[in-house]
C-alpha positions as CSV (number, residue, x, y, z in Angstrom):
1,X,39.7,41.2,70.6
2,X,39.9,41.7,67.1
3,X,37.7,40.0,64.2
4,X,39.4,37.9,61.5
5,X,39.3,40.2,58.2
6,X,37.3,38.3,55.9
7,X,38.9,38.7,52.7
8,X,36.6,38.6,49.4
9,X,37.1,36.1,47.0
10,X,38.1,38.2,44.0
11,X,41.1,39.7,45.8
12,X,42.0,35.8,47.1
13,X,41.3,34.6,43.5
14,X,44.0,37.5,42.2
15,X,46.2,36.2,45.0
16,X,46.2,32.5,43.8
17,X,46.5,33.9,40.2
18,X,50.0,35.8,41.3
19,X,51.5,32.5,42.7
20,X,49.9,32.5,46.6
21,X,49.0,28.5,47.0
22,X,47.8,29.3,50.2
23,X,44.7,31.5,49.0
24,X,43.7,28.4,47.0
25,X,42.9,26.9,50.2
26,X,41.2,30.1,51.4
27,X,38.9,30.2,48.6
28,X,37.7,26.0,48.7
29,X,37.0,26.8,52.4
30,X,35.0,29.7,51.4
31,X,33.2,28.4,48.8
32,X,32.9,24.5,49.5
33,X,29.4,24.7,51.0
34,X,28.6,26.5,47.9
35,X,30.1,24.1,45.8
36,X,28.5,21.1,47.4
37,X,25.1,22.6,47.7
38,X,25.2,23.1,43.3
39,X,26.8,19.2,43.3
40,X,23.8,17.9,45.3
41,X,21.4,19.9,43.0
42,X,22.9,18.1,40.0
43,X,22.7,14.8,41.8
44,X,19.5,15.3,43.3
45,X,18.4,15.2,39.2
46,X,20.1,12.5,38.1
47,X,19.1,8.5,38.1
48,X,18.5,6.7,41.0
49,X,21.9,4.4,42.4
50,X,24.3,7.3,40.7
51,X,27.4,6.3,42.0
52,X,29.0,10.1,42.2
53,X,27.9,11.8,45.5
54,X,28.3,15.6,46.0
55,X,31.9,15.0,48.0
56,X,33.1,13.2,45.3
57,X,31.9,15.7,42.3
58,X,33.1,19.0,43.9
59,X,36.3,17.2,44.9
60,X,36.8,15.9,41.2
61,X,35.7,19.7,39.7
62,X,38.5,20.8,42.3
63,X,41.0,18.6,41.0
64,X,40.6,19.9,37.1
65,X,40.4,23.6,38.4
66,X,43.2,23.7,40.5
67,X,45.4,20.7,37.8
68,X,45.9,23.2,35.2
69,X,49.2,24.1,34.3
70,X,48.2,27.9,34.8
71,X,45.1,29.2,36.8
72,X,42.4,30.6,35.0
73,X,42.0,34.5,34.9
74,X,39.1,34.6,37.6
75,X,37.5,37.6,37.8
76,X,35.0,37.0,40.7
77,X,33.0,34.8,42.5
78,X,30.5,34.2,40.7
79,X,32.9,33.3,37.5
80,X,34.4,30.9,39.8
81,X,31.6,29.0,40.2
82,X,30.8,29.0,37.0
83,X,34.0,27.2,36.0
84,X,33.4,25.0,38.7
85,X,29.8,24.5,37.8
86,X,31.2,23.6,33.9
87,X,33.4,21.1,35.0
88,X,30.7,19.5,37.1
89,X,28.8,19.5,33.9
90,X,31.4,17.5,31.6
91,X,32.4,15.4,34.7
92,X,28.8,14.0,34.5
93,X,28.4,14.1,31.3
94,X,31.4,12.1,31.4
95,X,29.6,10.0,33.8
96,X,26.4,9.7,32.0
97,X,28.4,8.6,29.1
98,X,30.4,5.9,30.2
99,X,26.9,4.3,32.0
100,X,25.1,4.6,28.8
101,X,28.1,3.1,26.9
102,X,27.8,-0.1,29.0
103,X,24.6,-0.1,29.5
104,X,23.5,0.3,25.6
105,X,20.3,2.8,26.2
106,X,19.2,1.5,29.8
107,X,18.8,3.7,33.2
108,X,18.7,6.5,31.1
109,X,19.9,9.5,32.7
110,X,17.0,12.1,33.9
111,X,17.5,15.8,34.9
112,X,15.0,18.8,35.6
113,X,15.1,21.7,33.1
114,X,13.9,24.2,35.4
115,X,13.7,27.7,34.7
116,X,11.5,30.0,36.3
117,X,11.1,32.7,34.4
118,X,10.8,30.7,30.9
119,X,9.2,27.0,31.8
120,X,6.2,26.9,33.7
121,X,6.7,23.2,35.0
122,X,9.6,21.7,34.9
123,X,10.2,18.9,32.6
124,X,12.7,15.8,32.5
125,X,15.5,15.2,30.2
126,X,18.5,13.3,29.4
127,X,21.9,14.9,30.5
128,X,23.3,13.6,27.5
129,X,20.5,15.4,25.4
130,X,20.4,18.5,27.3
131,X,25.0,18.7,27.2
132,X,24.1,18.4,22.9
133,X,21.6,20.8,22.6
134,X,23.3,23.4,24.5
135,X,26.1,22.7,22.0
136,X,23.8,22.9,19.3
137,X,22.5,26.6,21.1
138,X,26.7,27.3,21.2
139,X,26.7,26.8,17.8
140,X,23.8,29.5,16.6
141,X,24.2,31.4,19.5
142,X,26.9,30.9,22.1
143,X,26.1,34.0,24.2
144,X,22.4,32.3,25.0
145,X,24.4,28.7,25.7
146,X,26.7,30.1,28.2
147,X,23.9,32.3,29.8
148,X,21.9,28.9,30.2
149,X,24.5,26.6,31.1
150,X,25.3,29.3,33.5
151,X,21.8,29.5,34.9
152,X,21.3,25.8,34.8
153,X,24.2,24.1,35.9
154,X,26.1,26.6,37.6
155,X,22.5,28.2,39.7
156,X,24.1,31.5,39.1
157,X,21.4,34.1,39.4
158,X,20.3,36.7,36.7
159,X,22.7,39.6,38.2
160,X,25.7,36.9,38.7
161,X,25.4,35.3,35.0
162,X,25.8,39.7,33.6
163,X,28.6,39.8,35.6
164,X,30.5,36.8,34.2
165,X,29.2,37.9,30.7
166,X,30.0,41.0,31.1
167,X,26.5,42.2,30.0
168,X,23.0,43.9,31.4
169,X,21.3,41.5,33.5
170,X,18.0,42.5,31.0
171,X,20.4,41.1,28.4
172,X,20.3,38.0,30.8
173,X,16.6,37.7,31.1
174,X,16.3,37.8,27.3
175,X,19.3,35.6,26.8
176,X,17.7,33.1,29.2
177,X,13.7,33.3,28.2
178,X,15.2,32.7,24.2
179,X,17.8,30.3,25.1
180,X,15.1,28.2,27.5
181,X,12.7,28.2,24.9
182,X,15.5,26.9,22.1
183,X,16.2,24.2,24.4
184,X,12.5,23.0,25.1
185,X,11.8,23.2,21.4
186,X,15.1,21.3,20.7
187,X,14.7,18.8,23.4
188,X,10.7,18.0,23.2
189,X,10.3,14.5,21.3
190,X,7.7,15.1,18.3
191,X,5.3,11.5,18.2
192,X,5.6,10.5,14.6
193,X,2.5,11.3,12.1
């Protein structure tokens, strides 16, 4: 009996890219566990009673991948899930957003900045802080923003985040240790003199 041939996800991403609908389907299947395993991460982080559960996140990241009026130009795996992992960041940013705005300030929104290589413990932060000061990195240095927005929400490791950049993964480190220690000095609250 013969084996299924396991196709990779770049040639199935191609595929979809050309017009095949049907290698969509092959590609959530492929990567759903994925997908949900990165959603629970970001929920795992956020407030307690967050109405979003990981079903619900990857199905809504799904929805604004596949509704756009022409696929992205994938180039791998790994660049998939970074999309993916992008639009899971604005769709709770989104989230965070709309709770703060009726709530004024209160149940504020906590996530771990956790990076192994450039924070020794992690430390907690507001989505809503974290989503501006990676703008705020975008703005001086957007290479360094996307490595860790790649890193952090999209748990790409070191070698996935060069290929998606299309640089040397000791680029990466660097990018990373710089960009992580931007963001803790951007993000850690001064007490007043």
């Amino acid at each position: 009996m013969d084996e299924p041939r396991v196709v990779p996800v770049t040639i199935l991403l191609r595929n979809w890219r050309g017009g095949d609908a049907a290698a969509l389907s092959q590609i959530a299947e492929i990567l759903d566990r994925e997908l949900h395993r990165l959603a629970a991460s970001y929920l795992r982080r956020e407030r307690p009673g967050h109405t979003l559960q990981p079903t619900a996140l990857v199905n809504e990241a799904y929805l604004r991948l596949v509704g756009q009026d022409a696929p992205p130009d994938f180039e791998s795996r790994s660049h998939f899930v970074a999309i993916a992992a992008n639009h899971m960041r604005q769709i709770l940013v989104d989230h965070a957003r709309r709770h703060h705005a009726a709530k004024r300030g209160a149940g504020v929104t906590l996530m771990a900045l956790d990076d192994a290589h450039a924070v020794s413990a992690p430390q907690s932060i507001d989505l809503l802080a974290l989503d501006e000061a990676l703008s705020k990195l975008a703005e001086v240095d957007a290479r360094k923003a996307r490595a860790m927005e790649l890193k952090f929400f999209g748990g790409l490791q070191m070698a996935e985040i060069a290929v998606v950049l299309n640089i040397s993964i000791k680029t990466v480190e660097k990018d990373v240790r710089l960009g992580a220690a931007w963001l803790r000095s951007v993000l850690t609250v001064t007490p007043p003199a």
